[in-house]
C-alpha positions in Angstrom: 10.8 -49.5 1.7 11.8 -47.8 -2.0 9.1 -49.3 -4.2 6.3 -51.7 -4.3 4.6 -53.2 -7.0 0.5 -52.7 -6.2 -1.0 -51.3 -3.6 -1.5 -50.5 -0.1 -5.1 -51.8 0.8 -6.3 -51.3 4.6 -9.1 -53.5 6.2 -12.1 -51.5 7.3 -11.2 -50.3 10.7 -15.2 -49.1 11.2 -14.3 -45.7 13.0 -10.6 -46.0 14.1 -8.6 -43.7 11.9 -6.1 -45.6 10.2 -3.1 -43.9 7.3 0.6 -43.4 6.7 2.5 -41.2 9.0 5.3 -39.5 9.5 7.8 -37.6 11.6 10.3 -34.9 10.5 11.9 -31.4 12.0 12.2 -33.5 15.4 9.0 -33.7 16.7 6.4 -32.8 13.9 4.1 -34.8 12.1 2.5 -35.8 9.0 -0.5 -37.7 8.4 -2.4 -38.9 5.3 -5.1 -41.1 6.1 -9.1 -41.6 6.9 -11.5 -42.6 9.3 -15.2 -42.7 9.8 -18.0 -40.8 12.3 -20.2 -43.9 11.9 -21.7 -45.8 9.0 -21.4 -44.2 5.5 -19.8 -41.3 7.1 -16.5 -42.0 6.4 -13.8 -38.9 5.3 -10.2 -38.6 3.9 -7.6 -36.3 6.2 -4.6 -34.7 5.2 -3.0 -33.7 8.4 0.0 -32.3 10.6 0.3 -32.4 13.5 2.6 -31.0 16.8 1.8 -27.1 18.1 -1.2 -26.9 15.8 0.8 -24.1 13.4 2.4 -26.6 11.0 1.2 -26.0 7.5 -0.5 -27.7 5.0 0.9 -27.8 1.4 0.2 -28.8 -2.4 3.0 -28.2 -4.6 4.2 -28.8 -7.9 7.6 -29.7 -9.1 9.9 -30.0 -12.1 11.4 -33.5 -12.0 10.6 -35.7 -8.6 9.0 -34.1 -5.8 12.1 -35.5 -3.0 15.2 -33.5 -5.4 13.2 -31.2 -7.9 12.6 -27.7 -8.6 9.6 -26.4 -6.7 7.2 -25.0 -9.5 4.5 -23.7 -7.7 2.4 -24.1 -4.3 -0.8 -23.5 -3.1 -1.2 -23.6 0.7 -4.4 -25.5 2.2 -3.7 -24.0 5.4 -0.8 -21.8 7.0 0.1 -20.9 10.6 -3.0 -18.9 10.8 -4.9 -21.0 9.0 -4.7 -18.9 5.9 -5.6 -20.7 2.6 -3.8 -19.1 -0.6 -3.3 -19.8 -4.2 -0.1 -19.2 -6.9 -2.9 -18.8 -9.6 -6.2 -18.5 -10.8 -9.5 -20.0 -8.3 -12.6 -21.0 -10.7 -16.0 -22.1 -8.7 -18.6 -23.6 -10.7 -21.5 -22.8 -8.5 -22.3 -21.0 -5.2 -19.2 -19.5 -3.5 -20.2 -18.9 0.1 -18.1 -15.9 2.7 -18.9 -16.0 6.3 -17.3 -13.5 8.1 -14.7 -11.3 6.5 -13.0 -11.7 3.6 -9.6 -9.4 2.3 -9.1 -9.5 -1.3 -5.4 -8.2 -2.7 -5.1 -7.6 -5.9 -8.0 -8.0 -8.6 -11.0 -10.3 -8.3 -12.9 -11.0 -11.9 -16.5 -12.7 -12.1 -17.9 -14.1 -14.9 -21.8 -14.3 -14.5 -24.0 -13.0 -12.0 -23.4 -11.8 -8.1 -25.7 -11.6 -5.4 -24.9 -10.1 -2.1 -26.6 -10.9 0.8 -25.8 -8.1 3.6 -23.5 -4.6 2.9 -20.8 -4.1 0.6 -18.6 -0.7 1.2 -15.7 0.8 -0.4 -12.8 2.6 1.0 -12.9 6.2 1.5 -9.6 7.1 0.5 -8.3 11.5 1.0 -6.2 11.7 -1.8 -2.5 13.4 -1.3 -3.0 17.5 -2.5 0.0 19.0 -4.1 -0.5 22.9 -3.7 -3.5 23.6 -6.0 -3.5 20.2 -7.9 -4.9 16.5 -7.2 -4.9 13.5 -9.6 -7.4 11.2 -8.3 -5.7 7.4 -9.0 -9.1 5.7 -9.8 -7.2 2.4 -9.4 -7.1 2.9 -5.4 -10.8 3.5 -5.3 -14.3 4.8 -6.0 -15.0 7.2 -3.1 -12.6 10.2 -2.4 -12.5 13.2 0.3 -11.4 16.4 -1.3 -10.9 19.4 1.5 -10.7 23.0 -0.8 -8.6 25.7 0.5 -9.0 29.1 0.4 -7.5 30.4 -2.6 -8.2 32.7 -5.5 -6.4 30.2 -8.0 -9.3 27.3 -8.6 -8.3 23.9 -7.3 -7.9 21.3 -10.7 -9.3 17.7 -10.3 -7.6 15.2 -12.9 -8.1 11.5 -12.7 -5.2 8.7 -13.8 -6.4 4.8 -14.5 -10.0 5.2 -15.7 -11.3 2.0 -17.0 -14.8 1.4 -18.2 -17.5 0.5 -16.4 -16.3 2.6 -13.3 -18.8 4.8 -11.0 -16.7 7.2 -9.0 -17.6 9.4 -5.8 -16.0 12.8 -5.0 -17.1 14.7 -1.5 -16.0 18.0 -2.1 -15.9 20.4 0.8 -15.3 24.1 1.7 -13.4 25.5 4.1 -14.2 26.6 7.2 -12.8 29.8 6.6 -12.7 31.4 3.2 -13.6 29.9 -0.5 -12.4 27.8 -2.8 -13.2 26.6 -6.4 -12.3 23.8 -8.8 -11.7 23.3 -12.5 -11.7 20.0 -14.1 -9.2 17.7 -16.7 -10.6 17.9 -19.9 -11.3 14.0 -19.7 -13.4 14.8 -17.1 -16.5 16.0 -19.3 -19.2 18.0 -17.4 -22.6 19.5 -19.2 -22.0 22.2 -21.5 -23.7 25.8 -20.0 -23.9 23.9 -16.9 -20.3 23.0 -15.4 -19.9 22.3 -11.7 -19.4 25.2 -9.4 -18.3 24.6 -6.0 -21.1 25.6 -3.5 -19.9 29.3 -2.3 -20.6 28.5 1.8 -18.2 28.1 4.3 -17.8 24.2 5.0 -20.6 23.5 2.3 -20.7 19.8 1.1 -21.2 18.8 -2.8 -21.0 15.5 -4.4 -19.9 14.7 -7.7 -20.5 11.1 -9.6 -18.4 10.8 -12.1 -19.0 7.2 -14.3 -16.6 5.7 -17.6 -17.7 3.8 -20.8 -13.9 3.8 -21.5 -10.7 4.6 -20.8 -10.5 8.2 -22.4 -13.3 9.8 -20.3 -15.4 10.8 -17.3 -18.8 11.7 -17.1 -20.0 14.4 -14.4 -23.3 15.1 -12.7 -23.4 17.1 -9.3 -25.1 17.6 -5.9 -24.6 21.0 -4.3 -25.0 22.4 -0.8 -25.9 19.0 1.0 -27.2 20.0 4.5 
């Protein structure tokens, strides 16, 4: 059948599923129909079925949907059971996690956010070139930084400050020897007091370093944490 002119009406079939289905790749199936757990309780299912893996699609398309261009897809459910998105999701109320949930790429809220349970950030040891370290404050908020021994003072810069940012640095001593560090002149520390690594061997400070914009970072420190 290629067309039909009205539609395609079932009779109530009380808690039988009833729908349109299909077979294709051999032996897998699709499934568009509904059914009902009792009285009022009745539910619409878009299905496939064979070895439980077969995913679940909603797609786009330039020109008809059997010959055209595919535009753009979002998948209801993959092999896993993954559900993803070509572009942006927008929830007009309460949006719900149970049980983990990994984010890539950006995630922007508008309004307010409130977290029941932890929320962490990764600890991330930056790569140290010789006496230098950039911190890339687009991979993070909390960074390890091991000084070496050395009379030449270790220099902290920072790349990708936006505002709004609060930013951890664990700085710790060697277990043999000293070191020290200067700072990136965005990096703006309080004048007659500018940090000085603690001078103990394997002596822990922390430094919080928070943005109002994309020029600078403000400093405060915590020395000698035992």
């Amino acid at each position: 059948m290629n067309s039909t002119a009205g539609n395609i009406i079932f009779t109530d079939s009380a808690t039988t599923k009833r729908g349109i289905q299909g077979t294709v790749g051999a032996d897998d199936q699709w499934f568009v129909g509904g059914g009902a757990t009792g009285t009022d309780a009745g539910y619409l299912e878009i299905a496939t079925g064979d070895n439980g893996s077969d995913p679940l699609y909603v797609s786009q398309y330039t020109s008809s949907p059997l010959v055209g261009t595919l535009t753009r897809r979002a998948t209801l459910l993959d092999a896993s059971g993954n559900t993803s998105f070509p572009g942006n999701l927008t929830v007009t109320g309460s949006l719900r996690i149970a049980n983990s949930t990994t984010l890539t790429g950006s995630l922007n809220i508008s309004g307010s956010t409130v977290l029941t349970g932890s929320m962490r950030g990764q600890v991330i040891t930056p790569q140290q070139e010789l006496n230098t370290m950039s911190i890339n404050l687009s991979t993070g908020n909390f960074f390890n930084i091991l000084l070496i021994s050395s009379s030449t003072p270790f220099h902290i810069s920072a790349s990708n400050i936006q505002p709004g940012q609060t930013v951890n640095l664990r700085i710790t001593q060697p277990s043999v020897g000293f070191g020290s560090v200067t700072f990136h002149s965005a990096i703006k520390q309080p004048s007659g007091y500018a940090y000085v690594a603690s001078p103990v061997q394997g002596a822990i400070d922390v430094i919080s370093l928070v943005s109002f914009d994309s020029a600078s970072l403000y400093s405060t420190a915590v020395r000698n944490l035992v």
